[in-house]
Biopython code that builds the backbone (N, CA, C, O; Angstrom):
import numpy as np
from Bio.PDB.StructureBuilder import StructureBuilder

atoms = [
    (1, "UNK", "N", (97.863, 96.170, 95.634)),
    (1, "UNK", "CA", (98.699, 95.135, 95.067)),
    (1, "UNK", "C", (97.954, 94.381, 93.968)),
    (1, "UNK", "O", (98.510, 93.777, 93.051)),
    (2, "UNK", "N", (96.772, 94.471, 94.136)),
    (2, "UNK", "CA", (95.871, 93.604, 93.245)),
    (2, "UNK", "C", (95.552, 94.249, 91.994)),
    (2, "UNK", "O", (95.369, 93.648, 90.936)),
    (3, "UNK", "N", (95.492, 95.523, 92.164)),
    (3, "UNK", "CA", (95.560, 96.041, 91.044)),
    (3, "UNK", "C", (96.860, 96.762, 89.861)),
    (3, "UNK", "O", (96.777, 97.172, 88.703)),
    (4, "UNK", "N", (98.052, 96.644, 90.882)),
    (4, "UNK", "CA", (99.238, 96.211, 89.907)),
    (4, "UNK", "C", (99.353, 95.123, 89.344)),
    (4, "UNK", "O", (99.645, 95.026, 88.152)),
    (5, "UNK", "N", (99.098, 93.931, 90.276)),
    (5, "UNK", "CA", (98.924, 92.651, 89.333)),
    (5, "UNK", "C", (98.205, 92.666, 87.887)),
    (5, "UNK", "O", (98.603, 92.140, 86.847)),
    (6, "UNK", "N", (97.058, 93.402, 88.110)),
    (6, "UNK", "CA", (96.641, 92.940, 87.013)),
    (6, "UNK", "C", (96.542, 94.009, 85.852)),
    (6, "UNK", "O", (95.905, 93.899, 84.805)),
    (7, "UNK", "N", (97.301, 95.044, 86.269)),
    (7, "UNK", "CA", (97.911, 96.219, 85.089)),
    (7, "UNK", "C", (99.085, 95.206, 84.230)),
    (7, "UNK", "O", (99.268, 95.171, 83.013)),
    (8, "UNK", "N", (99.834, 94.367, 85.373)),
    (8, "UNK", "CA", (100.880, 94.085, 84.599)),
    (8, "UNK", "C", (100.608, 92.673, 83.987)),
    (8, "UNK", "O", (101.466, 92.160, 83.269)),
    (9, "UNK", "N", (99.505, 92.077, 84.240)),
    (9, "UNK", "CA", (99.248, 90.966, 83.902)),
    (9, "UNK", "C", (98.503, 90.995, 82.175)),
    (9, "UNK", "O", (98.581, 90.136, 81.297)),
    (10, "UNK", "N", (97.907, 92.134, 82.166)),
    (10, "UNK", "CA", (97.056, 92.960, 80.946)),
    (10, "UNK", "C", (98.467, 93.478, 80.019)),
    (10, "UNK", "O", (98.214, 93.167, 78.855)),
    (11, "UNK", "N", (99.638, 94.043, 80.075)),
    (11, "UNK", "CA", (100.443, 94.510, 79.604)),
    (11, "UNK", "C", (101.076, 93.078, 79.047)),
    (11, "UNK", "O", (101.573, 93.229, 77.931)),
    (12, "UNK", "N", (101.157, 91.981, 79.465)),
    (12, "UNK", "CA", (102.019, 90.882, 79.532)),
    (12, "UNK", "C", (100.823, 90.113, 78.404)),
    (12, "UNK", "O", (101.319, 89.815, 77.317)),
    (13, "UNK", "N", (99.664, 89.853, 78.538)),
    (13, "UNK", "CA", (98.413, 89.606, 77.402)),
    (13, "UNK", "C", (98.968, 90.270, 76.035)),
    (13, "UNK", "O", (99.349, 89.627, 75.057)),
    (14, "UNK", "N", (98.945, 91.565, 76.143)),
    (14, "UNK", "CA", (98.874, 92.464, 75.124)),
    (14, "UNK", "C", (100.328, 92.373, 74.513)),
    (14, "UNK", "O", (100.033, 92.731, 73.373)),
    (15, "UNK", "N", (101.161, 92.235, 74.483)),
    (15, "UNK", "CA", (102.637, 92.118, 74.076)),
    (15, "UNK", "C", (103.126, 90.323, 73.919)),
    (15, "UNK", "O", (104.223, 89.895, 73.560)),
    (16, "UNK", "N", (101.597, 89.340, 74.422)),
    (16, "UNK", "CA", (102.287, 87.970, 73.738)),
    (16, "UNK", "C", (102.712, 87.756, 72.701)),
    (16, "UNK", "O", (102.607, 88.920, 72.316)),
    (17, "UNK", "N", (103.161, 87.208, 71.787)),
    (17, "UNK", "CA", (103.599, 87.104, 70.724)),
    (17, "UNK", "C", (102.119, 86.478, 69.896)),
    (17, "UNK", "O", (102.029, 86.979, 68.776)),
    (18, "UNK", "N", (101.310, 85.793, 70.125)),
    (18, "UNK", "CA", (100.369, 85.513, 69.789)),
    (18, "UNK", "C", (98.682, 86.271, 69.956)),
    (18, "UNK", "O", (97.607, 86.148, 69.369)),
    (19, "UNK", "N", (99.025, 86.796, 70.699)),
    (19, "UNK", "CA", (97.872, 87.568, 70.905)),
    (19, "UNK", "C", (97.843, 89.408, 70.356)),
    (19, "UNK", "O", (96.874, 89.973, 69.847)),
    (20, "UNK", "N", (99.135, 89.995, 70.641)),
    (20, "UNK", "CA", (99.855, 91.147, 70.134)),
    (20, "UNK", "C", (99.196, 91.535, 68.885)),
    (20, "UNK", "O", (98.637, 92.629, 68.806)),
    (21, "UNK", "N", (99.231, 90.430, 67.565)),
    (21, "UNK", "CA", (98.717, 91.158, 66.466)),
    (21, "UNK", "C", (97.215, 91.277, 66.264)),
    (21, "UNK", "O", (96.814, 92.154, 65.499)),
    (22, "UNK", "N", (96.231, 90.371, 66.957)),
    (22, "UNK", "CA", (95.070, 90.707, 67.223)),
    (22, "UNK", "C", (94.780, 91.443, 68.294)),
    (22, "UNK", "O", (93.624, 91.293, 68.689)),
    (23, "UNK", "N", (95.561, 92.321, 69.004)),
    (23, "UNK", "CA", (94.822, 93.609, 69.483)),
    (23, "UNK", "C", (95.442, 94.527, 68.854)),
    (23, "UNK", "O", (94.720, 95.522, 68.781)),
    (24, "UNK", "N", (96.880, 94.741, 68.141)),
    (24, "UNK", "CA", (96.811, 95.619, 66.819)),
    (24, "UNK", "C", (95.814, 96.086, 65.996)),
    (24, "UNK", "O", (95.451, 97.223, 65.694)),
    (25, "UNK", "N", (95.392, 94.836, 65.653)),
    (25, "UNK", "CA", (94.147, 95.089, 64.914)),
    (25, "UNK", "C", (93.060, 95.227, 65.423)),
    (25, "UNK", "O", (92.054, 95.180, 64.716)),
    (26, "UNK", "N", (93.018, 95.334, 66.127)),
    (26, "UNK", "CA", (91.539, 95.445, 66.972)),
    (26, "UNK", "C", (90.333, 94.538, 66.387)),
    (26, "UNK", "O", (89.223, 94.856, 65.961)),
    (27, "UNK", "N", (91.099, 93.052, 66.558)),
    (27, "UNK", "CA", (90.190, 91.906, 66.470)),
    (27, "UNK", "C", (89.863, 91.540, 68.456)),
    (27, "UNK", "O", (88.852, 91.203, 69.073)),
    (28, "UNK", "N", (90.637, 91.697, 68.684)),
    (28, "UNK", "CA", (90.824, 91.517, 70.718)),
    (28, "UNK", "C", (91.394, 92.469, 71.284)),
    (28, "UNK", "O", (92.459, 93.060, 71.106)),
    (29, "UNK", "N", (90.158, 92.592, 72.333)),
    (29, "UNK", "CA", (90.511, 94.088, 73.306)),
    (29, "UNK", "C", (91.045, 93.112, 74.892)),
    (29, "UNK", "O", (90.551, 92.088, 75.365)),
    (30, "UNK", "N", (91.936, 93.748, 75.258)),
    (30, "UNK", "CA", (92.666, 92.720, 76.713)),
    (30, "UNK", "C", (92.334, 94.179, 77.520)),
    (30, "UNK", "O", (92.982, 95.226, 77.526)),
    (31, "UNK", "N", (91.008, 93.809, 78.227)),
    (31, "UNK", "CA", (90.628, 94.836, 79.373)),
    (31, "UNK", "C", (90.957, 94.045, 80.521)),
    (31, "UNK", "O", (90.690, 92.881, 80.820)),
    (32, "UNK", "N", (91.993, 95.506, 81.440)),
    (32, "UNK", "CA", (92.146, 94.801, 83.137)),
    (32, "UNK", "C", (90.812, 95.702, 83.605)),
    (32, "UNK", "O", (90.420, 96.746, 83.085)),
    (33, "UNK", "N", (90.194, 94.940, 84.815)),
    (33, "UNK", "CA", (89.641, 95.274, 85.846)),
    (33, "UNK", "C", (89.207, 94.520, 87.213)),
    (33, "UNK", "O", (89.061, 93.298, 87.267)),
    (34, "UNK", "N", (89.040, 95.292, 88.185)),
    (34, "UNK", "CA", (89.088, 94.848, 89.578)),
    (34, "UNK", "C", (87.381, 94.800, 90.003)),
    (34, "UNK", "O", (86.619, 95.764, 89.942)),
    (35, "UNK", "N", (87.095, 93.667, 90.362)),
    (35, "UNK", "CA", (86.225, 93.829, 90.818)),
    (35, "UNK", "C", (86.116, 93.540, 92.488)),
    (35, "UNK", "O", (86.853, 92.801, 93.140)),
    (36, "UNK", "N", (85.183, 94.200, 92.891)),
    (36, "UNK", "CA", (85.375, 94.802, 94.634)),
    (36, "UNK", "C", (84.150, 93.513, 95.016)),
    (36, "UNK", "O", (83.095, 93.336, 94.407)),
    (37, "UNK", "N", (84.751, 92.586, 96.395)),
    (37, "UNK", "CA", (83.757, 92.030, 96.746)),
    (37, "UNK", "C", (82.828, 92.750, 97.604)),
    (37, "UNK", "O", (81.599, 92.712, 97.545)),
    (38, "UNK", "N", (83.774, 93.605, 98.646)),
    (38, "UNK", "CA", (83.039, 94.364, 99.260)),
    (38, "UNK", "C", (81.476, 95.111, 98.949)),
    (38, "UNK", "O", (80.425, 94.906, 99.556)),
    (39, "UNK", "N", (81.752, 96.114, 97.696)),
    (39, "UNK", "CA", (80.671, 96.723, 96.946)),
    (39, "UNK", "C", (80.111, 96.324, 95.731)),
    (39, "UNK", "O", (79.202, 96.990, 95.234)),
    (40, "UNK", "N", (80.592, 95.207, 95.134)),
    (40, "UNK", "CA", (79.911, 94.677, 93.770)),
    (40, "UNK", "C", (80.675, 95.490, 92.656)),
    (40, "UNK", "O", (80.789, 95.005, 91.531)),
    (41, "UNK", "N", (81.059, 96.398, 92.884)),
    (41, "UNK", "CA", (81.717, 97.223, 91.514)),
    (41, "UNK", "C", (82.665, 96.634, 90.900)),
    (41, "UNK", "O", (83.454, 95.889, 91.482)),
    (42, "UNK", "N", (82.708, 96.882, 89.688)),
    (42, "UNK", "CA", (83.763, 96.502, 88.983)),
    (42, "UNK", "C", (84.608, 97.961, 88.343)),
    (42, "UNK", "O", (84.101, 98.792, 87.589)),
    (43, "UNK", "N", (85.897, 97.974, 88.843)),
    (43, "UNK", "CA", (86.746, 99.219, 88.532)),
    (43, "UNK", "C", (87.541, 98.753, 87.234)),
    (43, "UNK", "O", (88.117, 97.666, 87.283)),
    (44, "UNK", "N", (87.611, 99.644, 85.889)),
    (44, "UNK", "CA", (88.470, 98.981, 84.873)),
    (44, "UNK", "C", (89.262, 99.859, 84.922)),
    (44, "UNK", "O", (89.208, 101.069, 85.143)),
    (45, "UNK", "N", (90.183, 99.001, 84.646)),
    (45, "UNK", "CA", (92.041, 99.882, 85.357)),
    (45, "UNK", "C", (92.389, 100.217, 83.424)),
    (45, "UNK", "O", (92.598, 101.369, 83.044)),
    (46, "UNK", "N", (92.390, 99.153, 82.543)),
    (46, "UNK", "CA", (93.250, 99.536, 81.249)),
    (46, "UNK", "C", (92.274, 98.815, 80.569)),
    (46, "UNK", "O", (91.609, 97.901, 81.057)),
    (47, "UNK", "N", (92.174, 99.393, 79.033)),
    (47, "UNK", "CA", (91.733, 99.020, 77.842)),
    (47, "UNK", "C", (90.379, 98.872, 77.813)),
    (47, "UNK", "O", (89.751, 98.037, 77.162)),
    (48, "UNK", "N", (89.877, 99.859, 78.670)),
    (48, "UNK", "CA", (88.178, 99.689, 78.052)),
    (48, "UNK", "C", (87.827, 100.266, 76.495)),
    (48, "UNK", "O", (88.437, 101.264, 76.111)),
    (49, "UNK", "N", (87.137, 99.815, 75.878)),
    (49, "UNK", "CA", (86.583, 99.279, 75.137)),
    (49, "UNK", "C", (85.705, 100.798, 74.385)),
    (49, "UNK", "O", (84.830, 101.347, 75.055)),
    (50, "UNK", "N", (85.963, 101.178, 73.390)),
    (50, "UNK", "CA", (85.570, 102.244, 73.167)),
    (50, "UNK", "C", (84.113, 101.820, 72.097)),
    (50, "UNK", "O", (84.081, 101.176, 71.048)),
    (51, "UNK", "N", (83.133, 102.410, 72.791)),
    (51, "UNK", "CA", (81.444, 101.408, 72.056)),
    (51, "UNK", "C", (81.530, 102.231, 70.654)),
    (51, "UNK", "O", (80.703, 102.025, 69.765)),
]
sb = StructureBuilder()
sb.init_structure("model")
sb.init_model(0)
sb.init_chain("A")
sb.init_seg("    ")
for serial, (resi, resn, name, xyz) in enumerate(atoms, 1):
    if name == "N":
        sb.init_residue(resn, " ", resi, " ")
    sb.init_atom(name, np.array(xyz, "f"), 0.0, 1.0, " ", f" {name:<3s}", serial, name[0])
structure = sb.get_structure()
């Protein structure tokens, strides 16, 4: 559940009306990811970041 939240919470970033044309342009990258308390990991679900 936690990680639909925040697929759709990242989709909802990316399509603001204000934020939308700076990740067009790739001035702002809107990366989702989960991080696990259990194991320390951090899982990135959308928009990682291409180096």
């Amino acid at each position: 559940m936690t990680r639909v939240h925040v697929t759709q919470t990242v989709a909802a970033l990316r399509s603001n009306r204000d934020l939308a044309p700076l990740v067009k342009k790739g001035d702002l990258a809107v990366v989702g990811a989960y991080y696990s308390l259990d194991t320390g990991r951090v899982e990135v679900l959308s928009g990682a970041p291409s180096a």
